[in-house]
C-alpha positions in Angstrom: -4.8 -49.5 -27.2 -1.6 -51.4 -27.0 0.2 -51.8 -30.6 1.9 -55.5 -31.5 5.3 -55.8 -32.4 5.6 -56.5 -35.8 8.4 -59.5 -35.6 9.4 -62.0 -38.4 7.2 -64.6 -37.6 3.8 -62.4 -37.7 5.1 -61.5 -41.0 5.6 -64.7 -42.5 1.9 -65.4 -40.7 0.2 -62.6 -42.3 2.3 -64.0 -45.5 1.0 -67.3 -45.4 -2.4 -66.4 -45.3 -2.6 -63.8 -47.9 -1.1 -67.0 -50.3 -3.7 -69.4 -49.0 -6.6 -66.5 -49.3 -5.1 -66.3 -53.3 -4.3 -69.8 -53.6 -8.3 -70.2 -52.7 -9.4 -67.2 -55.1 -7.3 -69.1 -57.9 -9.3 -72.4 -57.3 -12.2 -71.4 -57.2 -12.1 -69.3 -60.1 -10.7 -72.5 -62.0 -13.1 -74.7 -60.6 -16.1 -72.6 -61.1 -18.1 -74.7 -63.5 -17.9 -77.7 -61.0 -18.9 -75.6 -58.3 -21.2 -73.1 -59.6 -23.8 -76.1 -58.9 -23.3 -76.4 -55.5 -23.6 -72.7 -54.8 -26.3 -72.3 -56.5 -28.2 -75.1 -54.4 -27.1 -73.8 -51.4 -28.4 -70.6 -52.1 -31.7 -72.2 -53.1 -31.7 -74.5 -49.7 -31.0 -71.4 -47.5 -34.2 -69.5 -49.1 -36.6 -73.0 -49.4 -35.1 -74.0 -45.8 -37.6 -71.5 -43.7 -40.7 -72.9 -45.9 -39.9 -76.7 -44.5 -39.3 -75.6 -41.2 -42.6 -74.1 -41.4 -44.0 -76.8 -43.3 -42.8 -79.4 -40.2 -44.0 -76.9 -37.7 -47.3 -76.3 -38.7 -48.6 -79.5 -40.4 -46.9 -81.5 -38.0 -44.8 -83.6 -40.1 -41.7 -84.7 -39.1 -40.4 -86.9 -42.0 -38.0 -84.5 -43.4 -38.4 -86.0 -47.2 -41.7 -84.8 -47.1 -41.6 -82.1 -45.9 -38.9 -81.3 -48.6 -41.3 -82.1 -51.4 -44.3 -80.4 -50.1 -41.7 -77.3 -49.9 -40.9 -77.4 -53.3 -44.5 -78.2 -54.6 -45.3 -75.1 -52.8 -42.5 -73.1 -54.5 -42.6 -74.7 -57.7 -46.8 -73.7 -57.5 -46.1 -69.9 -56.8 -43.5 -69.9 -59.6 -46.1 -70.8 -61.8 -49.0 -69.5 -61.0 -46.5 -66.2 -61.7 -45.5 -67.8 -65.0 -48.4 -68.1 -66.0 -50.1 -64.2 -64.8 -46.9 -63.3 -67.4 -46.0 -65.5 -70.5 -49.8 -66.7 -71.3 -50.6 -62.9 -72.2 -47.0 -62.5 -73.8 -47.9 -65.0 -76.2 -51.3 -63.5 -77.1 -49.8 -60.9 -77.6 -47.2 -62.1 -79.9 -50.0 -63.5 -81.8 -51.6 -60.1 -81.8 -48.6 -58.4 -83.4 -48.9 -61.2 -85.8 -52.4 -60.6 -87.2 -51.2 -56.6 -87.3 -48.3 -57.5 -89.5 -50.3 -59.4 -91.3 -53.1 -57.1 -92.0 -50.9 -54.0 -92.9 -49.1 -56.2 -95.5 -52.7 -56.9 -97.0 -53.9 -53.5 -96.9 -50.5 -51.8 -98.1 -49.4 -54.6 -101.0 -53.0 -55.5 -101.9 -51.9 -59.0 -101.2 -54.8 -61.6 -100.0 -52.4 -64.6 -98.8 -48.5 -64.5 -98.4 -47.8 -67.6 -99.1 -49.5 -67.4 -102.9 -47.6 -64.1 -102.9 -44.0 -66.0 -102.1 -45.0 -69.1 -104.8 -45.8 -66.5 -107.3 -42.6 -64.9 -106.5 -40.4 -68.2 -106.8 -42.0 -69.0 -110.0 -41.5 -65.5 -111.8 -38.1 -65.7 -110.5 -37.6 -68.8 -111.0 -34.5 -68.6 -113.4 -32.7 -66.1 -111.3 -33.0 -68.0 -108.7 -31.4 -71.3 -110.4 -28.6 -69.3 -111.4 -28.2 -67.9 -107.8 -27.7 -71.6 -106.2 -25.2 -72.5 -109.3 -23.0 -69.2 -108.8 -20.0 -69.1 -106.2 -22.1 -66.8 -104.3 -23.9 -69.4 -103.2 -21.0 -70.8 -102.4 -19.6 -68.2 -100.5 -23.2 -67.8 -98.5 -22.8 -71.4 -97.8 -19.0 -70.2 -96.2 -20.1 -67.8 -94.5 -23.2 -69.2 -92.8 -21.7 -72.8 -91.9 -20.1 -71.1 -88.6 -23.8 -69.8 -87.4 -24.7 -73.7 -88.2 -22.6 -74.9 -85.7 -22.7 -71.8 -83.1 -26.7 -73.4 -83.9 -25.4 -77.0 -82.3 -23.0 -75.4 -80.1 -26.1 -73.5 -78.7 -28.1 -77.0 -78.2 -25.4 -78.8 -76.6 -25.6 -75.6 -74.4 -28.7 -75.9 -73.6 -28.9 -79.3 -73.0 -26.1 -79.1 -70.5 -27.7 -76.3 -68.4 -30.7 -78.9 -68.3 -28.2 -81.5 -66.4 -26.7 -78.8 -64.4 -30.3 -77.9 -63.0 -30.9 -81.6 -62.5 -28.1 -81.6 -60.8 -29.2 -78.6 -58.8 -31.9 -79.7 -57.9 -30.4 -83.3 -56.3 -27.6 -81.4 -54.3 -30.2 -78.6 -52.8 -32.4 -82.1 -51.8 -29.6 -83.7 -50.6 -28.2 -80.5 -48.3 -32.3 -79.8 -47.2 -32.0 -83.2 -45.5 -28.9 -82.0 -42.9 -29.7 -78.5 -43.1 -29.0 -78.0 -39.6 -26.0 -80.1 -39.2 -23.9 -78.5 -42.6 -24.8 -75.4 -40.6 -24.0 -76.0 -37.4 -20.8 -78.5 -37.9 -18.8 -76.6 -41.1 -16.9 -74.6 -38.3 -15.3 -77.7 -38.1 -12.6 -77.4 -40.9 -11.1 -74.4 -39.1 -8.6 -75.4 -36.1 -10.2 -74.8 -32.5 -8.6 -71.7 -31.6 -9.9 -70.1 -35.0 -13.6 -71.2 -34.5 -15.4 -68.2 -31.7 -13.8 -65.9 -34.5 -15.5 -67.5 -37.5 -18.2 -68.2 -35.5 -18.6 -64.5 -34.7 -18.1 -63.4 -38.3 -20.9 -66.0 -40.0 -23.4 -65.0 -37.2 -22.5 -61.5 -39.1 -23.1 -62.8 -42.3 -26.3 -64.6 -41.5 -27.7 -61.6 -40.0 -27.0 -59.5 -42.9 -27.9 -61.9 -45.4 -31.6 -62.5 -43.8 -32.2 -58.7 -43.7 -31.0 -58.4 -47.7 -33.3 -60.9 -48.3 -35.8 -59.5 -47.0 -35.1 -56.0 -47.9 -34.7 -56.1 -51.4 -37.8 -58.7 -51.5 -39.9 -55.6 -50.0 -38.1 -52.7 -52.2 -38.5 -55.6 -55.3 -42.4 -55.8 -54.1 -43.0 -52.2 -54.1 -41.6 -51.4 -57.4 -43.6 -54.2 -59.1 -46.9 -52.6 -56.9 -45.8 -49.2 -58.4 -45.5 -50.4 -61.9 -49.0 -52.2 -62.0 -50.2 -49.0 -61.1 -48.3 -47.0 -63.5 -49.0 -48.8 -66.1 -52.2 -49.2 -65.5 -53.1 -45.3 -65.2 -51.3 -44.7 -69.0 -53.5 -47.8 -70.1 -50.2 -49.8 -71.6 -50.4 -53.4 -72.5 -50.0 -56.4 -70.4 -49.6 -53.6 -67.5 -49.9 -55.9 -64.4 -47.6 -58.7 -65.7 -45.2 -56.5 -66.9 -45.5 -54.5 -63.4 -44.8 -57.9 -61.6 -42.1 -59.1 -64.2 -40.2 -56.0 -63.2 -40.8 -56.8 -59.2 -39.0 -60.0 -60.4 -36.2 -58.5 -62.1 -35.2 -56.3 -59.4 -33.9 -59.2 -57.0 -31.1 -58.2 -58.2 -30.7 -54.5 -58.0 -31.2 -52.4 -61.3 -31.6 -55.7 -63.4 -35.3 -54.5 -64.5 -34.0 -51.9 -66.6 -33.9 -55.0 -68.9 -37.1 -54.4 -68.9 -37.0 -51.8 -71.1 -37.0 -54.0 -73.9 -40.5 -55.6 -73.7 -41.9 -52.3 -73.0 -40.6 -51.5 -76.3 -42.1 -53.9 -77.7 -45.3 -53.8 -76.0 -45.8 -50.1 -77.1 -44.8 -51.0 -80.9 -47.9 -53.5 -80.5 -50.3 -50.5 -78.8 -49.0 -48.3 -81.8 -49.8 -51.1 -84.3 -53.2 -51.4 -82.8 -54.1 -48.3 -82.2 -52.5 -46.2 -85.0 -51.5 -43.9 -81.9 -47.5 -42.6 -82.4 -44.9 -44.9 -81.8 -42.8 -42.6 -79.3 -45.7 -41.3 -77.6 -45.9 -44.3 -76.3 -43.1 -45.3 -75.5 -42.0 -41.9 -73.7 -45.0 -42.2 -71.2 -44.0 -45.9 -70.5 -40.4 -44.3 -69.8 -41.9 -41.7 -67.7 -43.2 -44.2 -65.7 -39.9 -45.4 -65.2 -38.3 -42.5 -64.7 -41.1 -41.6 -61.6 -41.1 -45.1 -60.2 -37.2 -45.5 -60.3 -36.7 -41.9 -58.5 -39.0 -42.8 -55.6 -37.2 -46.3 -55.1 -33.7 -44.9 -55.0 -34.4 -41.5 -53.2 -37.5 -43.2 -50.3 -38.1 -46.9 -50.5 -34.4 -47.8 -51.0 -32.8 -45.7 -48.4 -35.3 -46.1 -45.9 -35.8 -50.4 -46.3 -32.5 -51.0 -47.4 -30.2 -48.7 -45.3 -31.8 -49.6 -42.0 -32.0 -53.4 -43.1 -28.0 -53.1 -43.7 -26.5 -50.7 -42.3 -25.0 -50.0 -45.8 -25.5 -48.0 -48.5 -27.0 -49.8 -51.7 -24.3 -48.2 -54.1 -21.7 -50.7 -51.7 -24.0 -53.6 -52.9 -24.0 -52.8 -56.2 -20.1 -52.4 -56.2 -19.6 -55.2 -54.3 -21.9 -57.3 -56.9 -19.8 -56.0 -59.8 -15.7 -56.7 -58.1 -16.3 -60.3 -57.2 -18.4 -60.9 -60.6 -15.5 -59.4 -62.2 -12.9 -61.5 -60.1 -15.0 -64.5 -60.1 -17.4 -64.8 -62.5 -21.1 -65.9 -62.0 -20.2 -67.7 -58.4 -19.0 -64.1 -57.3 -22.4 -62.8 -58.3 -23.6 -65.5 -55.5 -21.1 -65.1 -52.9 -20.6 -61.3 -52.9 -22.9 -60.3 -50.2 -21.1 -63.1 -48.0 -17.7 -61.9 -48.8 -18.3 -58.2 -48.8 -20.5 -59.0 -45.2 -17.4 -61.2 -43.5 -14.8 -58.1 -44.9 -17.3 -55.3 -43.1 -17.6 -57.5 -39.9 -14.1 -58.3 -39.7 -13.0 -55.0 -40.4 -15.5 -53.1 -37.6 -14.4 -56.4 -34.9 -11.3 -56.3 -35.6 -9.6 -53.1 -37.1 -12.0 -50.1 -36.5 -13.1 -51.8 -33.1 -16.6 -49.6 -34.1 -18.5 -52.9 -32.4 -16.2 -53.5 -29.2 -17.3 -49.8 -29.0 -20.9 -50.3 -29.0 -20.8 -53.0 -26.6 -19.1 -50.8 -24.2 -21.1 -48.1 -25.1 -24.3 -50.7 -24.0 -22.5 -51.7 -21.1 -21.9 -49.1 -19.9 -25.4 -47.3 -20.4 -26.6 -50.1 -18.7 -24.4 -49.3 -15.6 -25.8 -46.5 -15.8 -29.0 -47.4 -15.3 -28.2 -49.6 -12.9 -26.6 -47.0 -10.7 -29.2 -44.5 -11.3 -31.7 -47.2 -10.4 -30.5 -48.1 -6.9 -29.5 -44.5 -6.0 
């Protein structure tokens, strides 16, 4: 392999790049909020765009709007026919644990309503409680609590922002479904000619490698929900098949359902309410099951769907998720498998040469066979 001369000008090349790559980082990172929608609707029109193609294939339809719609009614169906296998049971539950509460407060305080209990309770106390409101405690409560007020409002405004951000989603993931093919086809364009075979290369990389994640984690997510339901099932815990499925959902992103953890709490307070079983019983054999399900995803299903989906070891992933969160917030969570995918490619192309060397490697095995094949 012939070594290049380091001279001034490759220098002052290599310079000018690292300063656009950070001049990039630094925009991006300040113009996050702006662009957070657009990444995310890209990200959604990459996974919806295989269900229109399909869509236009099989049903014949070959206005695009339409096809775009019936996409998304599709999607938006699944999505809740889900929601529904999962919060219409959390909710009856919810109003199980209710109607517990409320019949261990009869039994144990021998009281027949609460709310007679409260106005009998306001008008014994009534006094005290007049001299509560007229005292600077009051006061001081009224201090202390006008900041959780407006965190209150702050919280609204929040929330009604995120709605126009989704609406807003939702119009630039229509918008990019409509010219799917040319965005993908003509944004080598911004690159000058002589840079295009090489980006070209690279985002053939990252395409492949983002359609077996997909796909990859998709399975490993599917099994672990599968394993759940049937975990869950065989200790006879609550709500055991939405719970299983919730947890499928979670792990789309790797080792998010440990969230999970938290409803399953809950859920065995509720079976320990109901059934005057212990508390911690319960709750260790719904740990167990996570303990079991979690070693056989990380020590057979991972390794096996993931490293021969990737090429790369899921511990990368998860490192790779948490740098460009960390140096770019929620838009690094996006891009990260990109990023770290075009670093990888470029790195084996380029520096390690490990793909030039499989090439030749096929190359020349196929001599090989060709020699062997005439003699």
């Amino acid at each position: 392999m012939i070594e290049k001369e380091i001279t001034f000008d490759r220098v002052m090349r290599w310079l000018i790049i690292a300063l656009i790559i950070a001049a990039v980082f630094l925009g991006v990172n300040y113009l996050s909020n702006a662009l957070l929608p657009f990444f995310i609707a890209w990200f959604l029109a990459y996974l919806i765009f295989p269900v229109v193609k399909g869509i236009e294939r099989y049903l014949h339809i070959h206005v695009r709007v339409i096809s775009i719609i019936i996409a998304l009614v599709v999607v938006i169906s699944i999505i809740g026919g889900v929601v529904w296998l999962i919060i219409p049971p959390m909710i009856e539950q919810f109003q199980k644990l209710g109607h517990v509460a409320t019949n261990y407060i009869h039994l144990k305080a021998n009281i027949t309503s609460i709310p007679d209990a409260l106005n009998q309770l306001m008008v014994a106390n009534r006094k005290e409680i007049e001299a509560f409101f007229h005292s600077k405690d009051f006061t001081n409560v009224l201090k202390v609590s006008a900041p959780g007020v407006l965190a209150v409002l702050s919280e609204t405004f929040t929330f009604l922002y995120s709605f126009v951000g989704s609406c807003i989603v939702l119009l630039y993931m229509f918008f990019i479904l409509l010219d799917y093919e040319y965005l993908s086809e003509n944004w080598i364009r911004i690159f000058p000619k002589k840079n295009r075979p090489f980006w070209r290369s690279v985002m053939d990389d990252v395409e492949h490698a983002m359609n077996n994640y997909i796909r990859g984690q998709g399975l490993v997510a599917m099994t672990m929900g599968i394993l759940f339901c049937i975990g869950f099932t065989i200790i006879g815990f609550p709500m055991a098949i939405g719970l299983g499925i919730l947890i499928g959902i979670l792990d789309l992103v790797p080792y998010l359902h440990t969230f999970a953890l938290i409803p399953t709490a809950f859920l065995a307070l509720l079976k320990a309410a109901d059934t005057g079983e212990n508390f911690w019983v319960i709750f260790a054999s719904a740990f167990a099951v996570f303990c079991v399900v979690q070693v056989i995803i990380d020590m057979i299903v991972t390794p096996k769907i993931m490293g021969k989906a990737m090429g790369m070891n899921p511990a990368i992933l998860l490192l790779s998720l948490s740098v460009w969160g960390t140096l770019l917030g929620f838009i690094g969570l996006i891009i990260a498998l990109p990023l770290t995918t075009i670093i990888m490619a470029y790195w084996k192309r380029y520096i390690s040469g490990e793909n030039e060397t499989a090439k030749d490697a096929g190359q020349d095995g196929g001599g090989q066979e060709v020699s062997r094949s005439e003699s």
